[in-house]
N, C-alpha and C positions, 0 to 999 in steps of 0.2 A: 510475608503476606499470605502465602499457598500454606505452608508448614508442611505436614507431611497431609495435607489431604489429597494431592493426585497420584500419591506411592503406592505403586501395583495396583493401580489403574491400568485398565485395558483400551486403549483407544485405538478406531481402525476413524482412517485420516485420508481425505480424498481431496486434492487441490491442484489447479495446473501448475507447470512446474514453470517460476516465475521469477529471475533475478534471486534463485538459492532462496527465496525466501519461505520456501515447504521444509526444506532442512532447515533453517532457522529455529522455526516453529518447532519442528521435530525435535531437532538437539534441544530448545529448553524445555519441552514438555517431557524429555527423557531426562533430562538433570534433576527434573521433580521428582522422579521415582516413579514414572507412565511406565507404559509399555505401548510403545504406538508400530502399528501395522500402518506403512502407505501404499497407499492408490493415486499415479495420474489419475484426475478425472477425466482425462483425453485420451483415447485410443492414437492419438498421434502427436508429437510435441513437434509440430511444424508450423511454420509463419501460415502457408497455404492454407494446411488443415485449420488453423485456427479462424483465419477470415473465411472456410466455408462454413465451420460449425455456426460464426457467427450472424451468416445469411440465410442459412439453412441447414441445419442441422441433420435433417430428413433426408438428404445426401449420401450421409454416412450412417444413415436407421440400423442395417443389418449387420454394419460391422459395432457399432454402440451397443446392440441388443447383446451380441455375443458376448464381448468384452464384459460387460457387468455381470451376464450367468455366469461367466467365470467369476470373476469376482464373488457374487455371492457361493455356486462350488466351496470355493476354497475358504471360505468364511464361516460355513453354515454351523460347522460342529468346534467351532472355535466360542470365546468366553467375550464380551466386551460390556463396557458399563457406559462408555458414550463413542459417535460418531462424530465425525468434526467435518461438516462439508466448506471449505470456502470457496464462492463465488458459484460455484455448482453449474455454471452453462450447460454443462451436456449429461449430469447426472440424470437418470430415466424416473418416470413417478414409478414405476413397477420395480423397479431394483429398490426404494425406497420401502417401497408398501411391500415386499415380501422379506426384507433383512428386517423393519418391526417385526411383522411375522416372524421371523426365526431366533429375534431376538429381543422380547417382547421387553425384560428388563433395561434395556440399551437406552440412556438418552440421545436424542437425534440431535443435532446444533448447528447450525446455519449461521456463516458469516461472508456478509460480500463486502470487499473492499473495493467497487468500483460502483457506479451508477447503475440505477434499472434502465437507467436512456439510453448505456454505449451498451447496455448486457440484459435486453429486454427477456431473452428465456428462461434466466432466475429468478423472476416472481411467478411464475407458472402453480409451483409445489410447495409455496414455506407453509401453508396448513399442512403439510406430512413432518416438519419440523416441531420436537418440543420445543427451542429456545431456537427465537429467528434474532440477526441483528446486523445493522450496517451501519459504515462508515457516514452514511449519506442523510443530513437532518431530513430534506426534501421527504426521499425513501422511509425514514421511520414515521415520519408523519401520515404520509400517502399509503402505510401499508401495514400500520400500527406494530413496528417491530423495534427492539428494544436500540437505542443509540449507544454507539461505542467507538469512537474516535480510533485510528491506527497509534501504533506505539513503537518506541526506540529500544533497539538490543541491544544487550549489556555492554559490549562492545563501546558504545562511544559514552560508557560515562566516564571512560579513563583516558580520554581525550584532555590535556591537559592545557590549560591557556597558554596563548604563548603569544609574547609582544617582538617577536620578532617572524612573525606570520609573512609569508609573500606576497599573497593575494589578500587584496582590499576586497574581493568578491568573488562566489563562487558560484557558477550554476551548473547541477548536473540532469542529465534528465532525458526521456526518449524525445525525438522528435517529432513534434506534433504543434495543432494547433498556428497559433500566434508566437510561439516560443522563442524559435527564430528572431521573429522581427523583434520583440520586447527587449530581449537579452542581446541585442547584436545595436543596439537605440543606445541601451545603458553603458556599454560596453566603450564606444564613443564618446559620450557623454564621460564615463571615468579618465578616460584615454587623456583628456583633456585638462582634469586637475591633476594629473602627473600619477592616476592610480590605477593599480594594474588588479585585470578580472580574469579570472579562466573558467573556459565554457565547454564543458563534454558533452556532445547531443549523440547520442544513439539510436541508431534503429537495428532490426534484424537481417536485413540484408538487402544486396542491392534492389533487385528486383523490384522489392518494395517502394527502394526511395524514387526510382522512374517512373515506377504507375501513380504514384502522387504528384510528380512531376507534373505528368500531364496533365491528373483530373482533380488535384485540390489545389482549389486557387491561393493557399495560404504557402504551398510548396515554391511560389513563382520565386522566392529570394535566398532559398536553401543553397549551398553552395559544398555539394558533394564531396570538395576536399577536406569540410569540417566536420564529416559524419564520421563514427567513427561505427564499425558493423560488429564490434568485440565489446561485449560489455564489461564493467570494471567489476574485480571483485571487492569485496569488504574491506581487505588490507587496503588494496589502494585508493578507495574511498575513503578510509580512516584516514591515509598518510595525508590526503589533499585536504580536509575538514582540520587537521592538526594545522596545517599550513595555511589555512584562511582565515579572516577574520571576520566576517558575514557571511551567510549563505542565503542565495538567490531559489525564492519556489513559485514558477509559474504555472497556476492550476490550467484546467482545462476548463476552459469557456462553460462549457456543459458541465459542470460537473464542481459542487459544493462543499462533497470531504476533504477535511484538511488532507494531504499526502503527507507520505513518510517523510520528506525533507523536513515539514513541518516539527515531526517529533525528535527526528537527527539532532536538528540544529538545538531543541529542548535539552536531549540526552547529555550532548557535548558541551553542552553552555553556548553555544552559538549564536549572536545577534541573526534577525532574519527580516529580509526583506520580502515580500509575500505579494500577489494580485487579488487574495482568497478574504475579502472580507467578511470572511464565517470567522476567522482568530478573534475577530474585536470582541464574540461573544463570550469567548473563553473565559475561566480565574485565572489562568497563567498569562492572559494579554498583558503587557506593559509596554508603553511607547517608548521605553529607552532601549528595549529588546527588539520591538517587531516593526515594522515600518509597513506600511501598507500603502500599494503603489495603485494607484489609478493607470490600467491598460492601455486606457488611449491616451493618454499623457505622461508619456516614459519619463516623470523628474523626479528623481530624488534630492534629499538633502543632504549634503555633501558629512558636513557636520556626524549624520548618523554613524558613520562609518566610525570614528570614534570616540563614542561615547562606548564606556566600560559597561558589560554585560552586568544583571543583575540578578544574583541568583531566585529562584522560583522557590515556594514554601518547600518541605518537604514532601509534604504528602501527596498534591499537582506531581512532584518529580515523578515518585514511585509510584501512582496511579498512569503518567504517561509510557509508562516500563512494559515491558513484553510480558512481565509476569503478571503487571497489572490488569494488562489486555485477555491473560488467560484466568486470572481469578474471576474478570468476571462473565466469561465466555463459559465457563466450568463450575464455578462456586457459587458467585452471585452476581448477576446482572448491577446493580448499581444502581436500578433506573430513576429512582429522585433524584440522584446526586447529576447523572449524565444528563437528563431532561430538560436540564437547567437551562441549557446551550444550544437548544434545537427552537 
């Protein structure tokens, strides 16, 4: 799809550091033949810091200000062809507007994989971006920036079928929301035609999950011995997706972009149950694959479970691929073909 047009390309790449997925991105834009230079966008990779950036960013002004003169310092007399901001919460407009400045050739490229409503300080600056784009139809529409769906790493296309799977259902996922009660409804609900589900909720640490305790009311049914505060890595994501035969993706209330489970479960061949009724708009929807669950009415039908996956055209596959996602973050936007679906 790429060929050799990102080979010895120079990318400098600024992203919080997010379930490995800045290396992710790093390693495949390095297998293309990049050269990427990263940057935390966060002067602190902490739970705290990140819920102050989130309130207030102005809190931490004069240590942000420093951190990116460094940044640019060490950038200034250096070579690059494009920037890659994703999600950009705490990038400054002035480190923006003087790295054009120093690097007038440079493409700028802005991608947020989360809402402008849980991450209102990213829409601040995307006119200092040449190519803006989000996962979020609402957001491309509301802020006229090109639509680009998340995508699955290479990783789970070797995920092979297997009819001797454990789990009838799989949910993995941070704690939040409704998630809880959805997944813990069904969970019962399976228990009871003799099919068994496993459910990994994570947060980042305790602290956290008692201050929700107290003041979000959706915490009232969370039951502490099922959190787990160590996130999994890929390996053992892959080994549990090998071992499932549905995967469970419950979105967040607020918020409209498919998630990465979404594309997981595409990657690996995955049947998928979903609450995200933005799939129906897809070319890769197919009722024998996706099931789409109404939130307030936790029933499924039992039957979905199994019905044989059915594979997806080609070209949907490799457009849902991480290389897909950076052909057109880098090469070409896509935007008739993506538009379609927003």
């Amino acid at each position: 799809m790429i060929g050799n047009q990102l080979r010895n390309k120079k990318i400098l790449y600024l992203s919080a550091r997010t379930f490995n997925l800045e290396k992710q991105i790093k390693f495949k834009l390095e297998s293309l033949g990049a050269f990427v230079t990263f940057y935390d966008e966060r002067i602190k990779d902490s739970t705290l810091s990140k819920a102050v950036i989130r309130i207030n960013k102005n809190i931490f002004k004069s240590k942000i200000l420093r951190y990116y003169k460094s940044i640019l310092n060490q950038t200034q007399h250096q070579e690059f062809d494009f920037m890659l901001v994703i999600r950009g919460e705490v990038v400054p407009e002035f480190f923006l507007k003087k790295f054009k400045e120093q690097h007038p050739q440079c493409v700028l490229i802005f991608y947020n994989w989360d809402s402008f409503t849980n991450t209102p300080n990213t829409s601040n600056f995307i006119h200092l971006y040449d190519r803006a784009f989000t996962f979020d139809p609402d957001d491309a529409r509301n802020f006229n920036l090109h639509f680009r769906p998340l995508y699955y790493i290479d990783e789970y296309k070797n995920i092979k079928q297997n009819k001797e799977a454990f789990y009838d259902l799989l949910f993995l996922g941070t704690a939040h929301s409704d998630r809880y009660i959805i997944s813990n409804k069904i969970k019962e609900e399976l228990a009871k035609h003799g099919r068994y589900m496993f459910c990994y909720y994570f947060m980042h640490n305790k602290w956290v999950y008692y201050f929700k305790k107290i003041f979000d009311k959706t915490f009232k049914y969370f039951d502490v011995k099922k959190i787990s505060f160590k996130s999994l890595s890929v390996e053992e994501i892959l080994d549990l997706y090998t071992n499932s035969k549905v995967i469970l993706d419950i979105n967040h209330p607020n918020q409209k972009g498919l998630t990465l489970r979404t594309f997981e479960s595409i990657g690996a061949q995955r049947k998928l149950i979903t609450t995200n009724k933005e799939i129906l708009k897809f070319d890769f929807y197919n009722p024998d694959n996706i099931y789409v669950l109404d939130r307030e009415n936790c029933k499924i039908d039992i039957g979905f479970l199994d019905l044989p996956y059915q594979n997806i055209n080609e070209i949907s596959y490799n457009k849902l691929s991480i290389e897909g996602w950076i052909y057109n973050l880098f090469i070409d936007a896509e935007s008739q073909y993506w538009s379609k679906f927003i």
